[in-house]
RODO-2510 file (C-alpha; in nm, 4 decimals, decimal comma):
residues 142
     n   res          X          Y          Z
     1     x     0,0000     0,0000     0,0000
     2     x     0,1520     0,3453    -0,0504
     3     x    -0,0016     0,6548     0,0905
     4     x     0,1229     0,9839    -0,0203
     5     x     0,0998     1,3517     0,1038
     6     x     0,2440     1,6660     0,2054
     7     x     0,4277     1,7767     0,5339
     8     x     0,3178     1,9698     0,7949
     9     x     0,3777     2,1234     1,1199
    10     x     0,2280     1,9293     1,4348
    11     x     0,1475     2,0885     1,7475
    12     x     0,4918     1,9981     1,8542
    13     x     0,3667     1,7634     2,1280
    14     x     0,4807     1,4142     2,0085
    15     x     0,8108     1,4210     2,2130
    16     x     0,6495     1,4635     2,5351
    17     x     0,5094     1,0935     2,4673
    18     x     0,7834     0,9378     2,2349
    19     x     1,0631     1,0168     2,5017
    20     x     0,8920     0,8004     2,7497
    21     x     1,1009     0,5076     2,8046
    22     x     0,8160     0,2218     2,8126
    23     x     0,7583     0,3332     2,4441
    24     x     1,1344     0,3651     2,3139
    25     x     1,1492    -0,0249     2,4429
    26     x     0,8549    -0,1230     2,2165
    27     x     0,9704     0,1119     1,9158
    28     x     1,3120    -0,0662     1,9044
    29     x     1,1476    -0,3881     1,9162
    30     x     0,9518    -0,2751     1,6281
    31     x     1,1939    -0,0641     1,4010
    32     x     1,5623    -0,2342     1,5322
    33     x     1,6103     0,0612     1,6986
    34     x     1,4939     0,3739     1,9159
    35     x     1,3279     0,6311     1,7698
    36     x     1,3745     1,0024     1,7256
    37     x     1,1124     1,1628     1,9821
    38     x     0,9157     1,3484     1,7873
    39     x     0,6959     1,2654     1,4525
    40     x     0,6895     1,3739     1,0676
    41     x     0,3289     1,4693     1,0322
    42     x     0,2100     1,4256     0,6471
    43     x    -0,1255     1,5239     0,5813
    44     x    -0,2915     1,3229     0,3110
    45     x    -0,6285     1,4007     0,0904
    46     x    -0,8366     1,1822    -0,1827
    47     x    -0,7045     0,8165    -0,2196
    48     x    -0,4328     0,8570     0,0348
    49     x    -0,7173     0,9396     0,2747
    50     x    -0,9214     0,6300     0,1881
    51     x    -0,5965     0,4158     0,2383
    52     x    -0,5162     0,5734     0,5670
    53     x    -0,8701     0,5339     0,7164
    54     x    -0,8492     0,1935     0,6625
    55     x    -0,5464     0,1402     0,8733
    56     x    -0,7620     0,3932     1,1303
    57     x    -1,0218     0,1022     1,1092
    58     x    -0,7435    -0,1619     1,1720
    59     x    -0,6309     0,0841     1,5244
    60     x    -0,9888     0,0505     1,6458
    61     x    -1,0625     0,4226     1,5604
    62     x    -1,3316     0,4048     1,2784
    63     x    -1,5671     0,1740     1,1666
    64     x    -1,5646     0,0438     0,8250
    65     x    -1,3337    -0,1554     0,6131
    66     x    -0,9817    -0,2682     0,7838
    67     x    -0,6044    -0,2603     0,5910
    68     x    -0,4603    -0,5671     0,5134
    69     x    -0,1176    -0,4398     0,6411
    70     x    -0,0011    -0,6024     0,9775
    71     x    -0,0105    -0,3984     1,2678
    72     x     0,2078    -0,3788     1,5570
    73     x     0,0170    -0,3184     1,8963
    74     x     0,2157    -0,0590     2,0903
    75     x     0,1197    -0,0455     2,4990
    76     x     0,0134     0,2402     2,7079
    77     x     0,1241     0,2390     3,0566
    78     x     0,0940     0,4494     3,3723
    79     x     0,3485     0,6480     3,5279
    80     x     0,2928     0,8719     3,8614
    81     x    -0,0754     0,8725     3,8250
    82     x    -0,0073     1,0445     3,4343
    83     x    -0,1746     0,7821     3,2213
    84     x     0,0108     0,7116     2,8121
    85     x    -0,2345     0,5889     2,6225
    86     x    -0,1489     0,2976     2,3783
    87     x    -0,1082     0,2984     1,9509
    88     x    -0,1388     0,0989     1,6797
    89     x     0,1923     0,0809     1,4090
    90     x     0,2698     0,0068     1,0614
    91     x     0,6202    -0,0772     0,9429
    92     x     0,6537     0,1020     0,6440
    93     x     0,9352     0,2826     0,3778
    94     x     0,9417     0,6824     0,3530
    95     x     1,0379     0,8251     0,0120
    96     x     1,1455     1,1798     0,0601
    97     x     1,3922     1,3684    -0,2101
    98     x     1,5296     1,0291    -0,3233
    99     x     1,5855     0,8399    -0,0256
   100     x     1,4449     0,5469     0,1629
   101     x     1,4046     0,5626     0,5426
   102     x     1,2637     0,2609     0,7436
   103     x     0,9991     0,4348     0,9293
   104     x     0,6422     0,3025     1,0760
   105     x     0,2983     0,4823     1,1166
   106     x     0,1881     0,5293     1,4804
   107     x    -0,1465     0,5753     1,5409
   108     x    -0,2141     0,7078     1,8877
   109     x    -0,5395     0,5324     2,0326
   110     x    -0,6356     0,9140     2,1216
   111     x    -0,5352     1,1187     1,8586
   112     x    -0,7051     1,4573     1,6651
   113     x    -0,5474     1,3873     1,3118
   114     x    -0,7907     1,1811     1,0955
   115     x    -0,6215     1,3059     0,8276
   116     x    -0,2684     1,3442     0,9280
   117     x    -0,0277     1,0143     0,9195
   118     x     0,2271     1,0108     1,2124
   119     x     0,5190     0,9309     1,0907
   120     x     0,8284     0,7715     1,3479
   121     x     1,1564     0,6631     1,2703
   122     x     1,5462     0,6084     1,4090
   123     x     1,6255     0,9851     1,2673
   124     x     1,4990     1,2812     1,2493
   125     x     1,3109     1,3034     0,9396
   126     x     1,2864     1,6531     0,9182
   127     x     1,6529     1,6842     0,8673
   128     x     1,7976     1,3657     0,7519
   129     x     1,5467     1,4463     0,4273
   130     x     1,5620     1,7889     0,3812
   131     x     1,1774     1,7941     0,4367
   132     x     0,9475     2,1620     0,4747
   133     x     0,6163     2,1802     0,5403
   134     x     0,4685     2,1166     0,1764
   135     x     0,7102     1,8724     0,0536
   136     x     0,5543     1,5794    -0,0951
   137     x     0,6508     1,2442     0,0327
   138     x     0,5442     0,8631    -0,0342
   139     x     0,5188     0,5859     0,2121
   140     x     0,4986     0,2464     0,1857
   141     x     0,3755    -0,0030     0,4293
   142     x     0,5792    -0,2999     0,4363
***
């Protein structure tokens, strides 16, 4: 499946939760490796949008047809009465400017973006790929 779209700015939140140490253990189970706390944010429209709902269906969000891709069940935990909520990931490939990046999809279980694919990965995407907000970029789940 590939899902395409544009970047954009997030509410610069995500590394609040990604630093969290109960999380880094499960993303380097899932990716080989920790990942860079923060997220890419691409926002995707038309067909892209279709796609992504599905996997939305497959995290429990929305009813309706579920992605065949295999998801990765990421836990929530507690931590001094402060309560991380859980997510649902997709291994996937980024395609930015003519590179590859292994990367997944998280989907927080409580999350505003139905249109917005969170993007994590061992680097800092923002960088590594030369990405601004409206640069177009592919991704394919694996």
């Amino acid at each position: 499946m590939r899902l395409s779209g544009v970047v954009a700015s997030g509410l610069g939140r995500a590394h609040v939760f990604m630093a969290q140490h109960h999380y880094q253990d499960q993303f380097k189970a899932l990716l080989g490796m920790t990942a860079w706390p923060g997220t890419l944010n691409v926002k995707v429209e038309g067909d892209p949008l279709e796609k992504y709902r599905k996997l939305r269906v497959t995290a429990g969000l929305d009813e309706g047809e579920e992605s065949e891709a295999d998801s990765y069940r990421i836990k929530g935990f507690d931590r001094d009465g402060v309560s991380f909520g859980g997510a649902t990931a997709f291994l996937a490939v980024l395609e930015a400017h003519h590179q590859s990046i292994d990367c997944a999809i998280l989907i927080p279980d409580l999350t505003r973006h139905d249109d917005v694919v969170e993007i994590i990965a061992g680097i800092f995407l923002r960088e590594s790929c030369d990405l601004e907000d409206g640069d177009e970029v592919s991704i394919y789940l694996r």
